[in-house]
N, C-alpha and C positions, 0 to 999 in steps of 0.2 A: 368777688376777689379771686385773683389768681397768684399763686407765685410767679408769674411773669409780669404782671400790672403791678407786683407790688413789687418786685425786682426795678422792675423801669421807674415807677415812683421814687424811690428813694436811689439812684442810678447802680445800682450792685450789677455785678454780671449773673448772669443765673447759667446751672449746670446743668446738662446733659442729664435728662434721665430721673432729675432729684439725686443727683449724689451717686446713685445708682455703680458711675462707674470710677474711675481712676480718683477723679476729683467727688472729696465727700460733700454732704451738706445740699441745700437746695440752693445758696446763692454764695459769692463771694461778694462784700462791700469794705472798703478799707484793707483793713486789717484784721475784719471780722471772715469767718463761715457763718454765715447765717441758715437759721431754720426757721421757715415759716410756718404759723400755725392760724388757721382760718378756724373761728367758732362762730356759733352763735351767739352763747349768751356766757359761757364760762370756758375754763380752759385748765387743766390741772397740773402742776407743775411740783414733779417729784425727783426722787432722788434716777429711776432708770432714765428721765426725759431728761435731765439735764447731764447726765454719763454720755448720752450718745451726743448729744450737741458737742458736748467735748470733746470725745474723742475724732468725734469727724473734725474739728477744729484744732487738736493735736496731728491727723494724718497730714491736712492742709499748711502746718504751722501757722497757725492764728489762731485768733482767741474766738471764743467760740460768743454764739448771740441767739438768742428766740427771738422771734420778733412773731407778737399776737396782734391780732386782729379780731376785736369783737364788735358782733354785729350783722346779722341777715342782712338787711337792706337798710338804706338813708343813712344815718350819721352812723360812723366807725369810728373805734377807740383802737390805738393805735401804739401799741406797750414797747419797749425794748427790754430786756433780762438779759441780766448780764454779772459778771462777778461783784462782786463790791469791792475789794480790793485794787480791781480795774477801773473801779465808778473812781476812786480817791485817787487813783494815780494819773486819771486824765483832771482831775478837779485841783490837784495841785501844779498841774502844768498851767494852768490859771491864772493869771493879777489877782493879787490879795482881794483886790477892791474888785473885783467882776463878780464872785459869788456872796 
């Protein structure tokens, strides 16, 4: 996996550099900054890893997103993290009856 195969997968645009420069984060999707995170078998997800995802998605004005990818080779699992407060606020823009 690449942060560009997985940018084009899901069609985000991806950044210069990884964020590197003006624009943070490794890709833009929606309304997301996204950061891509390629593992093998686990991935650790704490209070400085999710600071920076935000704030790179505070510089960008958007909300921020980890997007994991677990898995050396053959089948990949394929995570979104994201706030909860934002999970309920797209889950109430919803039909009663669709969730």
């Amino acid at each position: 996996m690449s942060e560009r195969n997985e940018s084009k997968r899901i069609g985000a645009k991806q950044h210069k550099n990884s964020g590197r420069n003006t624009h943070k984060g490794d890709a833009t999707w929606r309304n997301f900054t996204a950061d891509f995170k390629e593992v093998g078998k686990s991935f650790t997800i704490n209070k400085e890893v999710w600071a920076k995802a935000s704030t790179d998605a505070i510089r960008n004005g958007a909300d921020p997103i980890i997007i994991v990818v677990l898995g050396d080779s053959g089948i990949k699992t394929r995570l979104a993290v994201i706030e909860l407060s934002l999970l309920e606020s797209i889950l109430d823009q919803l039909p009663p009856d669709s969730v």
